[in-house]
Rosetta silent file (secondary structure, phi, psi, omega in degrees, C-alpha in Angstrom):
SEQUENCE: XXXXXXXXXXXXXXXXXXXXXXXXXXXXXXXXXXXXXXXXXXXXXXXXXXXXXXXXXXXXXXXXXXXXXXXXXXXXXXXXXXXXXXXXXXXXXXXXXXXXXXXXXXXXXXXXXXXXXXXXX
SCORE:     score description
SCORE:     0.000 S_00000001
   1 L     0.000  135.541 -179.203   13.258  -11.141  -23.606 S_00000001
   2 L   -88.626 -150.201 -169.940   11.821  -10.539  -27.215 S_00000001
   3 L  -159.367  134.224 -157.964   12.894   -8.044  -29.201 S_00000001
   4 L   -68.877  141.836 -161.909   10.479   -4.715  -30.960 S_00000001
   5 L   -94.131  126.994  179.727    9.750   -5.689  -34.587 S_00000001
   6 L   -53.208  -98.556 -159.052   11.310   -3.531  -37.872 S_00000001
   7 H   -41.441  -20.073  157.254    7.444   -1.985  -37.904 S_00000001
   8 H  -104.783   23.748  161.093    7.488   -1.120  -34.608 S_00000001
   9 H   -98.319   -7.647 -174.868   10.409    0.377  -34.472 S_00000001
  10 H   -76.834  -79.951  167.485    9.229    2.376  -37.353 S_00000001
  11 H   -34.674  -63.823  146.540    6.474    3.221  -36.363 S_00000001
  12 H   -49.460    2.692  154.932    7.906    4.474  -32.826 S_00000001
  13 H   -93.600  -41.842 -171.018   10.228    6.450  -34.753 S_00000001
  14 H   -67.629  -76.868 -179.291    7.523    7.885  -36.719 S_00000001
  15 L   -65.181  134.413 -172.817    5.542    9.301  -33.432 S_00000001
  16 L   -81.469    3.941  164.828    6.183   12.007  -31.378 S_00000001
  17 L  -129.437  153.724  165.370    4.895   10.757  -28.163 S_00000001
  18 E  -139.390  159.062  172.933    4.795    7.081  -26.266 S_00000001
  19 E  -109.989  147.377 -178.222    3.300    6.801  -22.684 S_00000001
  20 E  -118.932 -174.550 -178.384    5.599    5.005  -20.114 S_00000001
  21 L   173.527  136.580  173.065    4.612    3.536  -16.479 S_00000001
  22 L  -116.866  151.442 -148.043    6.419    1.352  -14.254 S_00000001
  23 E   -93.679  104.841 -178.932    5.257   -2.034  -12.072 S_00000001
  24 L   -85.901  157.271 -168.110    4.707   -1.454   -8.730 S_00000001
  25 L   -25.331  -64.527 -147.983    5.674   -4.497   -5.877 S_00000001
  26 L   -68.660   -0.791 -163.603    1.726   -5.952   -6.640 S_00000001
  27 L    93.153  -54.340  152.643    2.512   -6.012  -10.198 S_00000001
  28 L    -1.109  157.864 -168.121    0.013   -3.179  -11.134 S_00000001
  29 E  -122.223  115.379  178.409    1.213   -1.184  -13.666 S_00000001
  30 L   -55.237  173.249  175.256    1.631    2.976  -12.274 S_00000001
  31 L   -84.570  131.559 -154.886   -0.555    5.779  -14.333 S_00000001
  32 L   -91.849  152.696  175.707    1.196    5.888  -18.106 S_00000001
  33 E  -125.281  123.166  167.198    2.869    9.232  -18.553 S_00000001
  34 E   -98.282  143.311  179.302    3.738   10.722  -21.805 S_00000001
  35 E  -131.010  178.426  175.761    7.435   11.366  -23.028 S_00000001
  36 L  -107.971  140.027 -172.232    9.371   11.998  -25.856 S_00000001
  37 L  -152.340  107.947  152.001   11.351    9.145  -27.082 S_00000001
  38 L   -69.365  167.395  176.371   14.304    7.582  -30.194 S_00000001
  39 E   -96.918   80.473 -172.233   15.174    5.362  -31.967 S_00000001
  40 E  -108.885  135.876 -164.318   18.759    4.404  -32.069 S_00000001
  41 L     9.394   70.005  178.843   20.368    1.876  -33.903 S_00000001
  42 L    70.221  -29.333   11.061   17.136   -0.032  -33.631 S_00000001
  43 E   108.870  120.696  178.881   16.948    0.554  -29.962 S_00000001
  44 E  -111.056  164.786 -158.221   14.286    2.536  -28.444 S_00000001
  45 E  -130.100  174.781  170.739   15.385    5.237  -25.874 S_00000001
  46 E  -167.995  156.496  176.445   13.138    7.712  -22.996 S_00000001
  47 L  -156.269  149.574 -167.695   14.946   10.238  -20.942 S_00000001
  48 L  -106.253  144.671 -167.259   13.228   12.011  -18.057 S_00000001
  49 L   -89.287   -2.366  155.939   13.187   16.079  -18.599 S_00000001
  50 L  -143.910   46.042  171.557   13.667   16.437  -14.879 S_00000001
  51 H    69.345 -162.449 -172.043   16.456   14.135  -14.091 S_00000001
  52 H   -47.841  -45.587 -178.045   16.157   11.921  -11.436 S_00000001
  53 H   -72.516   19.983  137.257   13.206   13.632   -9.575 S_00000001
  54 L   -10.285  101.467  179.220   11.069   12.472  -11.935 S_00000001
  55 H   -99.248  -24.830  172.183    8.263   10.458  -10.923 S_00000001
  56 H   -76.522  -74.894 -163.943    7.662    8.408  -13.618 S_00000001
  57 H   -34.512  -38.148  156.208   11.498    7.591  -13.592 S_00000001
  58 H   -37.407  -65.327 -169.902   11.312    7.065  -10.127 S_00000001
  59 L   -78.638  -30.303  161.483    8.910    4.693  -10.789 S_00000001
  60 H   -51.872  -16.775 -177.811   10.028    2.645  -13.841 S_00000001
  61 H  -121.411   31.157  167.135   13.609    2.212  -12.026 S_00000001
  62 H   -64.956  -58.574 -160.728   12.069    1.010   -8.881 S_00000001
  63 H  -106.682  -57.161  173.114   11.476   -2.260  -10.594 S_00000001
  64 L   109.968   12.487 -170.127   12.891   -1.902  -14.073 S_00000001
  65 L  -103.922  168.545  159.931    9.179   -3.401  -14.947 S_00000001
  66 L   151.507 -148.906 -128.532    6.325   -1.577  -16.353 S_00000001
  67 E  -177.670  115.806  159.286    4.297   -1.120  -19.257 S_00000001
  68 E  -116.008  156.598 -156.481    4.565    1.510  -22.410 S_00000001
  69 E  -132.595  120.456  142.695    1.230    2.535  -24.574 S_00000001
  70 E   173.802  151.987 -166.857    1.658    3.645  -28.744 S_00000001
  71 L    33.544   75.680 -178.465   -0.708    3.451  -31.522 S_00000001
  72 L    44.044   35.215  171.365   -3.291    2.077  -29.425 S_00000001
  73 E  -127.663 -176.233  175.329   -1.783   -1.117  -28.150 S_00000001
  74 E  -129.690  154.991  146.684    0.594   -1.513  -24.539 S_00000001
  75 E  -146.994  152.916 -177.677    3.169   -3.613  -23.760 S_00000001
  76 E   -40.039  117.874 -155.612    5.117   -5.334  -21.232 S_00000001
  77 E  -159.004  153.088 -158.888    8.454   -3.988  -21.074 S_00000001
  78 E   -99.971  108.679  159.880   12.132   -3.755  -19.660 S_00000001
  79 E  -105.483  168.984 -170.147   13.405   -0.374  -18.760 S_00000001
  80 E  -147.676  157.666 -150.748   17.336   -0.808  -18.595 S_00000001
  81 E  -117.931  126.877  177.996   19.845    2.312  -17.560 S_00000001
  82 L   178.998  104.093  171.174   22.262    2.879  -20.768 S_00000001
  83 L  -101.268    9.123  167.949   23.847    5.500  -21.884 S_00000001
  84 L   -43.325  -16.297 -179.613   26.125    3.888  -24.384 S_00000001
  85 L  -123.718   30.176 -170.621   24.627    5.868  -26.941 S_00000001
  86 H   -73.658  -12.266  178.911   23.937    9.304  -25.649 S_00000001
  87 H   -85.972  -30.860  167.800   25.965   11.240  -28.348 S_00000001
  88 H  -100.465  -31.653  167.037   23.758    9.673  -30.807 S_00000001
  89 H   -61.140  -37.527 -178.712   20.351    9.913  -28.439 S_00000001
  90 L   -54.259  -62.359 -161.173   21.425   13.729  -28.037 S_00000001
  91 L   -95.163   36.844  176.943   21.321   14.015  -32.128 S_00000001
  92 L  -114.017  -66.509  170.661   18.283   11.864  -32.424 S_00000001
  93 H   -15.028 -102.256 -145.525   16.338   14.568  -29.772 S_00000001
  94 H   -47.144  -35.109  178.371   17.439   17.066  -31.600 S_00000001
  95 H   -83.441  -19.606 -165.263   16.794   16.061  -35.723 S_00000001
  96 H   -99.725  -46.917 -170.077   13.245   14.524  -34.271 S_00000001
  97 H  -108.274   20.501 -174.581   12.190   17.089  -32.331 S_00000001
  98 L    98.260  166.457  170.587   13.784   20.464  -33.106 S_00000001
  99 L  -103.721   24.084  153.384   16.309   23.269  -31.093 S_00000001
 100 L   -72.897 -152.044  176.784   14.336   24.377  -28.529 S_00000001
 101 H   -75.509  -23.648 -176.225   14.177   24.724  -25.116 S_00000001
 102 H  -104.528    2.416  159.112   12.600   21.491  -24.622 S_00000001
 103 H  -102.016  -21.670  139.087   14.760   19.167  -26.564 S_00000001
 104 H   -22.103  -45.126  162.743   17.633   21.158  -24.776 S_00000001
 105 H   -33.246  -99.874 -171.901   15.685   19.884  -21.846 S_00000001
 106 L   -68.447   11.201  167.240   16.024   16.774  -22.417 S_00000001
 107 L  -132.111   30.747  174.482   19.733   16.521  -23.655 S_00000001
 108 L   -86.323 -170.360 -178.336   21.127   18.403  -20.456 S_00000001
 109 H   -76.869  -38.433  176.741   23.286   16.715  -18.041 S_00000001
 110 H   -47.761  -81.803 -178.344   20.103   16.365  -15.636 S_00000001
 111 H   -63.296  -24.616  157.496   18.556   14.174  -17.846 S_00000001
 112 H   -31.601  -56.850 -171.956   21.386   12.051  -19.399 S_00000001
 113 L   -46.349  -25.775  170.834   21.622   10.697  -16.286 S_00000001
 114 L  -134.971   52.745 -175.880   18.517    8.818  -17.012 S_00000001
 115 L   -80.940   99.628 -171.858   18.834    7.767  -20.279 S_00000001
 116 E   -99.650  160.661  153.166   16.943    4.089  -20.317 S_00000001
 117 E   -88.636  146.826  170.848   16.427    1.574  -22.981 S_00000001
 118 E  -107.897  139.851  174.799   13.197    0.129  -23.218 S_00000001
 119 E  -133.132  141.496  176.163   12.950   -3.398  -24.303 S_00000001
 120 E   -94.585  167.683 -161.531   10.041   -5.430  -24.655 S_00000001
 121 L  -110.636    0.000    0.000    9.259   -8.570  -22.541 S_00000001
C-alpha cells in the first residue's frame, strides 16, 4: 500500500469535494459519487450523510476496493472502517465546512458509523 503525498494531502484539504466509487466482483469501478471529505493527521477521511443506506457506502464496503477522482486525476484506493479519530473528523467537518445542517449531517451518529479512511493503493 503507498501512501498520499504532502501535496496531495494538501491539496485534498484545500477542496471541498472528491468523488468516491467502489470495485465491483469484475473489478469495474461503480459510478464516482461526490462527498465531502478531511484531512486528519495526514489521513484522508469520507463519511456517508445517510449512514449505512448509502449506496455509495454500500458499495465501497462491499469490497473495500474502488477508485476516488480530485483535481482531474483518479486513483486506486483502499477504503478502511476507522473511527479512531472521529472527535477530530467531527471538528475537521465542522472548521472546513461550516455549522449547518449539512455538516451536522454528516457528524450525527448515522453517519459516524461510517467513518472510512481512504488510502491509496
Amino acid at each position: 500500500m503507498s501512501t498520499w503525498t504532502t501535496d496531495e494531502l494538501r491539496r485534498l484539504d484545500q477542496l471541498t469535494e472528491i468523488r468516491v466509487a467502489g470495485r465491483r466482483a469484475d473489478q469495474t469501478v461503480r459510478t464516482l459519487t461526490i462527498v465531502w471529505h478531511v484531512v486528519v493527521n495526514d489521513r484522508l477521511y469520507v463519511r456517508s450523510v445517510r449512514g449505512t443506506e448509502g449506496s455509495w457506502y454500500k458499495g465501497v464496503t462491499r469490497h473495500h476496493e474502488g477508485a476516488i477522482a480530485f483535481d482531474g486525476q483518479t486513483r486506486d484506493v483502499t477504503y478502511i472502517s476507522d473511527a479512531t479519530a472521529d472527535d477530530q473528523i467531527d471538528k475537521a467537518y465542522f472548521a472546513k465546512y461550516g455549522n449547518g445542517s449539512p455538516t451536522r449531517a454528516i457528524t450525527n451518529a448515522a453517519a459516524k458509523q461510517t467513518t472510512l479512511r481512504i488510502e491509496p493503493r
